[in-house]
C-alpha positions as a Markdown table, in Angstrom:
| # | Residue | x | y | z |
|---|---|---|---|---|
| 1 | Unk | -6.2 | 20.0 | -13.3 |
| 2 | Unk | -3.5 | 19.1 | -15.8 |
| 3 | Unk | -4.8 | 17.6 | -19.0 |
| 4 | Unk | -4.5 | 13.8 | -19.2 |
| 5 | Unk | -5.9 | 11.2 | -21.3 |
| 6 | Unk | -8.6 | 9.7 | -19.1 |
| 7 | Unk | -10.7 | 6.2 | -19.5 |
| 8 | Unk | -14.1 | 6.7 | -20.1 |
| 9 | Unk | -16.8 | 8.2 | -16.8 |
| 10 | Unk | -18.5 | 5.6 | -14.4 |
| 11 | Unk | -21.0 | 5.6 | -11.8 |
| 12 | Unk | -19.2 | 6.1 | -8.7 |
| 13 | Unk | -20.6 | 6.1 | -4.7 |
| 14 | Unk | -21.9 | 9.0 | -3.0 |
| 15 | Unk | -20.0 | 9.7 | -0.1 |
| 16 | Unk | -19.4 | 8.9 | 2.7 |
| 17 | Unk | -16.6 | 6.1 | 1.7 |
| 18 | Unk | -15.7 | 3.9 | 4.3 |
| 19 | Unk | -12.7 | 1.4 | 3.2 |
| 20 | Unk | -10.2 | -0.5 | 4.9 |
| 21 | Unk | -6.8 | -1.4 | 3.9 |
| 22 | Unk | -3.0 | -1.2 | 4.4 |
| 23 | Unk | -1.2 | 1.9 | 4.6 |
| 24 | Unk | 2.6 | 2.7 | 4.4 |
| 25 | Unk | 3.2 | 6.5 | 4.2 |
| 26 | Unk | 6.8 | 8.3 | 4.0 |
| 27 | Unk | 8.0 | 11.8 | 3.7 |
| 28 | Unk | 10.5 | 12.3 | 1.2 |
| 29 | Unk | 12.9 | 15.4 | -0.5 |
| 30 | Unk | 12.3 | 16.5 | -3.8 |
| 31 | Unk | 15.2 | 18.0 | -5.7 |
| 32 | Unk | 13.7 | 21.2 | -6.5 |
| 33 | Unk | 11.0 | 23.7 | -4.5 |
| 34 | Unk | 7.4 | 22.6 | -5.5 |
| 35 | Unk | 5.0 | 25.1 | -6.2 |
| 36 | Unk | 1.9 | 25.2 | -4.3 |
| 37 | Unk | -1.5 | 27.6 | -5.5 |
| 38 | Unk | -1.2 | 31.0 | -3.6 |
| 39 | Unk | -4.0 | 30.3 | -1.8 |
| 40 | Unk | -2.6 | 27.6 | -0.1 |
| 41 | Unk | 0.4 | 27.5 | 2.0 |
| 42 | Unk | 3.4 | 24.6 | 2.4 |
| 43 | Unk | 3.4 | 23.0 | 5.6 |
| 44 | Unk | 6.7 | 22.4 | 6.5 |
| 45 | Unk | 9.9 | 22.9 | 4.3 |
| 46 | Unk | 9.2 | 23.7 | 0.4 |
| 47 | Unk | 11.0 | 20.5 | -1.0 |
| 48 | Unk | 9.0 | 17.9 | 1.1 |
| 49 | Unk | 7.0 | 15.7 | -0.3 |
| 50 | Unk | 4.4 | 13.0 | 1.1 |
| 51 | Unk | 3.8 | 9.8 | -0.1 |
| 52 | Unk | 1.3 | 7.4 | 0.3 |
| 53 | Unk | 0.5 | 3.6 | -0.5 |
| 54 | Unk | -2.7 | 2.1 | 0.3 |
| 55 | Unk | -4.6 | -1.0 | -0.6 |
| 56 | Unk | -8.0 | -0.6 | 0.0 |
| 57 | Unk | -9.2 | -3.9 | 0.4 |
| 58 | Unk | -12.9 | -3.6 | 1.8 |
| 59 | Unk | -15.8 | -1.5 | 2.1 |
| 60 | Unk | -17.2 | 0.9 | -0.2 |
| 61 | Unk | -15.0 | 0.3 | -3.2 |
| 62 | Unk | -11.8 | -2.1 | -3.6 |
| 63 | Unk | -8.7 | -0.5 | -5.2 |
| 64 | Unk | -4.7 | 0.3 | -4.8 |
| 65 | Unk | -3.3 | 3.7 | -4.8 |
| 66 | Unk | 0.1 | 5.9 | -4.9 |
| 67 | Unk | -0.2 | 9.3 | -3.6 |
| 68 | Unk | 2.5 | 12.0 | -3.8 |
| 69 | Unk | 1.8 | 15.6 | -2.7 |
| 70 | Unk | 3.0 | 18.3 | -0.6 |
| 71 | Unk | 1.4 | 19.0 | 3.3 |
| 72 | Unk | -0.2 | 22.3 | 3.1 |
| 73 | Unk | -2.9 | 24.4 | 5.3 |
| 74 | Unk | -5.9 | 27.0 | 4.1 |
| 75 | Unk | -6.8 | 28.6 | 7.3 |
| 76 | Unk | -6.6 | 26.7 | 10.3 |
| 77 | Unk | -7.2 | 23.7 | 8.0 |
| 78 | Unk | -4.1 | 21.3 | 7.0 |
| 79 | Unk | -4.1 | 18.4 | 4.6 |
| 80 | Unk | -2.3 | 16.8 | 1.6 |
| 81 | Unk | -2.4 | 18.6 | -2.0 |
| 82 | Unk | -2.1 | 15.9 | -4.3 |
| 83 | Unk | 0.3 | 16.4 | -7.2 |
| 84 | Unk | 0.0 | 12.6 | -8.5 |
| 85 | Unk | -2.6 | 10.0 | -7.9 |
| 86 | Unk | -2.6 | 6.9 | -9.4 |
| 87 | Unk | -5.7 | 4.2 | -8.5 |
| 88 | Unk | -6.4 | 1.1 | -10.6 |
| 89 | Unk | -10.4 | 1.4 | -10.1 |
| 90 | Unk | -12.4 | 3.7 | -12.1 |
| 91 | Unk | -15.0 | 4.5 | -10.2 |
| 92 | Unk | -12.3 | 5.5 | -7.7 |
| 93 | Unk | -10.9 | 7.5 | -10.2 |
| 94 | Unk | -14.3 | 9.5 | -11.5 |
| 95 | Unk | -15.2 | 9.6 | -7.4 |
| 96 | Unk | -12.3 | 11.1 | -6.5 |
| 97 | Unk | -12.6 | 14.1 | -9.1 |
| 98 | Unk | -15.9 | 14.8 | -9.1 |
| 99 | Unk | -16.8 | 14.6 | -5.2 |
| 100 | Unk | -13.3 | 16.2 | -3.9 |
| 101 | Unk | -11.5 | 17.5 | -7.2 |
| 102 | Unk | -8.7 | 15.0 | -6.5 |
| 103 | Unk | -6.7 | 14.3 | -9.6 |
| 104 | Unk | -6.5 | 10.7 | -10.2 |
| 105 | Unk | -5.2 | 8.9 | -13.0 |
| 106 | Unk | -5.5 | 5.4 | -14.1 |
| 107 | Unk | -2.5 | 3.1 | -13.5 |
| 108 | Unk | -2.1 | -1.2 | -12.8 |
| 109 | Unk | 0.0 | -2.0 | -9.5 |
| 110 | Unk | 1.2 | -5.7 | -9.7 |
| 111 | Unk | 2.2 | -6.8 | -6.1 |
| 112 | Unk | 4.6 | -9.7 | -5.7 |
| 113 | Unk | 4.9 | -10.3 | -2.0 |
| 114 | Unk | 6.0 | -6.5 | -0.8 |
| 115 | Unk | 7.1 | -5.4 | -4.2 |
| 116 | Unk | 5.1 | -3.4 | -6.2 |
| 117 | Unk | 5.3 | -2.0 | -9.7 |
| 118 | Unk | 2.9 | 0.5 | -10.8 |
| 119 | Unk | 2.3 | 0.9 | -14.8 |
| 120 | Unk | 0.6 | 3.8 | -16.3 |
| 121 | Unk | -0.7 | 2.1 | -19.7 |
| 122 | Unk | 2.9 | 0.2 | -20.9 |
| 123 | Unk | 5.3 | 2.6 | -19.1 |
| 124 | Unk | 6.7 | 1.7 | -15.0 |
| 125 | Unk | 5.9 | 4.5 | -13.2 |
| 126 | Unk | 7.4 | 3.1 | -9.8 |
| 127 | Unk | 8.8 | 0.1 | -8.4 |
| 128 | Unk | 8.9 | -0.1 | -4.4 |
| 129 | Unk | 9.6 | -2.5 | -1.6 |
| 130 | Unk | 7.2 | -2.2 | 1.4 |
| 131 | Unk | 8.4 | -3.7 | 4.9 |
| 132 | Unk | 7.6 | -3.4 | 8.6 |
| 133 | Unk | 11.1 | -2.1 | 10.7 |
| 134 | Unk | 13.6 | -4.3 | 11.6 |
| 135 | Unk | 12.9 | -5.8 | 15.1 |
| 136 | Unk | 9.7 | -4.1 | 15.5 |
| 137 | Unk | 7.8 | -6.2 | 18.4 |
| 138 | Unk | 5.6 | -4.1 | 20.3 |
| 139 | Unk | 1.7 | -3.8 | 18.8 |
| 140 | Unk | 0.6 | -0.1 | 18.7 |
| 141 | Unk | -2.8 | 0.6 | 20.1 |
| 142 | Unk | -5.0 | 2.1 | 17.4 |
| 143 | Unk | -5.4 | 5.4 | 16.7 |
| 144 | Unk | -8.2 | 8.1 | 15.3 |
| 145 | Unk | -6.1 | 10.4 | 13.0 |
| 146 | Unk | -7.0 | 12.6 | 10.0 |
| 147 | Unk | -6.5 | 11.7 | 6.6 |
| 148 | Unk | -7.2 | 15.3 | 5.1 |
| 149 | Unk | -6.8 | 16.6 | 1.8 |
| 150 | Unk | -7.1 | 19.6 | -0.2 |
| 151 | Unk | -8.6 | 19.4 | -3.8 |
| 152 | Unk | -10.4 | 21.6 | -6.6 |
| 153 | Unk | -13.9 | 20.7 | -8.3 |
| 154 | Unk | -14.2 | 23.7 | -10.9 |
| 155 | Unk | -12.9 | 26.7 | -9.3 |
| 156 | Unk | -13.4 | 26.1 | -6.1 |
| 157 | Unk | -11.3 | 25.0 | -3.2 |
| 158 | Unk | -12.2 | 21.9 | -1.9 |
| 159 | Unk | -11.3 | 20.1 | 1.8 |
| 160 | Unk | -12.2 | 16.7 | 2.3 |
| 161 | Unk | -12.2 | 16.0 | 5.7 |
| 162 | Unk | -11.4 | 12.3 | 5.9 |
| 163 | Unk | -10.1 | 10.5 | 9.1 |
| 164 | Unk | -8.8 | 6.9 | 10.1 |
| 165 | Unk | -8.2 | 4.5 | 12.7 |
| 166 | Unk | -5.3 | 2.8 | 12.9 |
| 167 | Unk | -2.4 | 1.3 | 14.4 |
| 168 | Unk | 0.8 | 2.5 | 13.0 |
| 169 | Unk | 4.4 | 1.1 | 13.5 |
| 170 | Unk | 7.8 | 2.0 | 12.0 |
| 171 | Unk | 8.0 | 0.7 | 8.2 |
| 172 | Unk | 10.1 | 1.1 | 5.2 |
| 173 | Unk | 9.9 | 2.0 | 2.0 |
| 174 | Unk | 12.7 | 1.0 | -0.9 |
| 175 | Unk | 12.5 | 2.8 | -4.0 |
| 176 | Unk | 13.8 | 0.7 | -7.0 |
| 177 | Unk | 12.3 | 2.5 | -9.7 |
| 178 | Unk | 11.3 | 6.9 | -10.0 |
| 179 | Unk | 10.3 | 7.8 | -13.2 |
| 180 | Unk | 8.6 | 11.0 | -14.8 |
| 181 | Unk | 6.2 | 12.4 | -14.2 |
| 182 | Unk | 7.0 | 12.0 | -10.4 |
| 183 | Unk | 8.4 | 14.6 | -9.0 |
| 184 | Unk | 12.6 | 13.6 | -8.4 |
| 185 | Unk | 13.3 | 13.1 | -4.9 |
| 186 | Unk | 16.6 | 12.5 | -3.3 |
| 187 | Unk | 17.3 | 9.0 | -1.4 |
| 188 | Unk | 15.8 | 5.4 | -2.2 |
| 189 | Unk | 15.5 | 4.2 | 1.2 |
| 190 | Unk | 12.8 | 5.6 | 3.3 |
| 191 | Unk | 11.7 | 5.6 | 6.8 |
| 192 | Unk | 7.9 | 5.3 | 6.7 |
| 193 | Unk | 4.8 | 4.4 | 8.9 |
| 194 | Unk | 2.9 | 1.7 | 8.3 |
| 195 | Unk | -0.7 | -0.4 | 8.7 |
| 196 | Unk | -1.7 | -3.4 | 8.4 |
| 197 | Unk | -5.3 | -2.8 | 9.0 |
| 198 | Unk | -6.4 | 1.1 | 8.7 |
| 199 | Unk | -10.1 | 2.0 | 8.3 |
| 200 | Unk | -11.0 | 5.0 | 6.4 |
| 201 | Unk | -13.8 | 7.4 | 6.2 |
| 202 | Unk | -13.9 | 10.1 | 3.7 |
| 203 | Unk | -17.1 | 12.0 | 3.7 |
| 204 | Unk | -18.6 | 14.8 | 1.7 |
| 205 | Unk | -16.1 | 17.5 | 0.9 |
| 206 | Unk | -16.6 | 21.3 | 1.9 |
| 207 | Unk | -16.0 | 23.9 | -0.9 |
| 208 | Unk | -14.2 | 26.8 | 1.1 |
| 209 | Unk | -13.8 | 29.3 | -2.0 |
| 210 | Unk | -12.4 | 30.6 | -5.1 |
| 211 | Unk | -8.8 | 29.1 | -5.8 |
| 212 | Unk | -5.9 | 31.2 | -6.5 |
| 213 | Unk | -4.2 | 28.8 | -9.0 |
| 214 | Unk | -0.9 | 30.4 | -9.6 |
| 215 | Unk | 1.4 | 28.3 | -8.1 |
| 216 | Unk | 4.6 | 29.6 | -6.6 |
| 217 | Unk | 7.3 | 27.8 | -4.8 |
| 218 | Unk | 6.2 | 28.7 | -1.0 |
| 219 | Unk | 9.1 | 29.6 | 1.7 |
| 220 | Unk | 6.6 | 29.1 | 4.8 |
C-alpha cells in the first residue's frame, strides 16, 4: 500500500459485516491506462474505472464511503481493485486494512440534500450530485448480486467475497469537483445505478497467494 498519513488504530469488528445503506455506482474513463499488479488482470477496457458511493447507514458499523478502482479477475474470480477509498469511520478504516488489505483513508463527506463534498483533512477531494433518472417509475424487484473485491494484507492476495441485495434503478451522478489524487477521468455527467436500500454482507476474506505487485497498464 502507498504510504499515507493515517489516524491512530481502533478496535474494529470481526467479520462478517452486515450493513445497509444507499448505493449509487458509475463507470467512468480515466485519461490515461491504469496499471494493475501482474497478477491481476483488467476486466474490461484499460482506462475504466469504477466508482462507488455508499452510506452505510445500519448494521455492523455506520459510515460514508467513495470508492474508485478498476474491475479486475484472478482466476475465475472478478472483483473491484481499489485504487482510492475514502470512509469517515475509523474502525471502518483499520477493518478494512487489516481483514481484506483494502486501502482506506480517512476523509469527512458533508451531504446537503444530494450533494456531497468529500474533504481529506482541509483539502475538497470531490464534490458530486446524486439523483435517481429522469422519469424513472417502475420499482425494481431486489436482487442478490456480488459486491467482490480484491485487496492485499502483507503479501498476500486477498478476495473478499462480499454480496448484496438490492433493488437497483437508473441514477446519475454529476461531478462538480475531481481533484488529485483521483485518478482524471473524462466527462462530469454520469450514468449510474442506484439504491435506496442495499444490504451488504462482507465476510472473512480468502488469501489466494503471493502478489505480483508490479503494476503495468493491462491490454486484456
Amino acid at each position: 500500500m502507498t504510504h499515507v498519513d493515517l489516524p491512530p488504530e481502533v478496535p474494529y469488528p470481526p467479520p462478517p459485516w452486515h450493513v445497509t445503506g444507499q448505493l449509487w455506482m458509475a463507470a467512468a474513463e480515466c485519461s490515461h491506462e491504469i496499471a494493475v499488479p501482474s497478477d491481476l488482470n483488467a476486466v474490461g477496457r484499460a482506462r475504466r474505472l469504477v466508482i462507488g458511493l455508499v452510506r452505510y447507514g445500519t448494521g455492523t458499523l455506520r459510515y460514508d464511503e467513495l470508492a474508485v478502482g478498476s474491475l479486475v479477475r484472478r482466476g475465475h474470480r472478478i472483483g473491484m481493485l481499489a485504487q482510492h477509498v475514502w470512509v469517515d469511520e475509523p474502525a471502518s478504516l483499520w477493518g478494512g486494512r487489516r481483514l481484506w488489505g483494502i486501502p482506506k483513508q480517512l476523509a469527512s463527506f458533508e451531504w446537503d440534500g444530494p450533494a456531497v463534498c468529500i474533504r481529506s483533512g482541509a483539502s475538497p477531494l470531490a464534490e458530486l450530485m446524486v439523483r435517481p433518472a429522469a422519469n424513472w417509475i417502475l420499482r425494481p424487484l431486489p436482487l442478490p448480486l456480488p459486491a467482490t473485491g480484491f485487496g492485499q494484507v502483507g503479501d498476500q492476495r486477498v478476495f473478499l467475497p462480499g454480496r448484496m441485495r438490492a433493488r437497483l434503478a437508473p441514477a446519475t451522478i454529476e461531478i462538480r469537483r475531481w481533484s488529485a489524487p483521483l485518478p482524471p477521468i473524462t466527462g462530469t455527467h454520469l450514468g449510474a445505478l442506484g439504491s435506496v436500500r442495499c444490504r451488504f454482507t462482507f465476510p472473512t476474506g480468502r488469501a489466494l497467494g503471493p502478489v505480483d505487485a508490479t503494476g503495468q497498464p493491462s491490454r486484456t
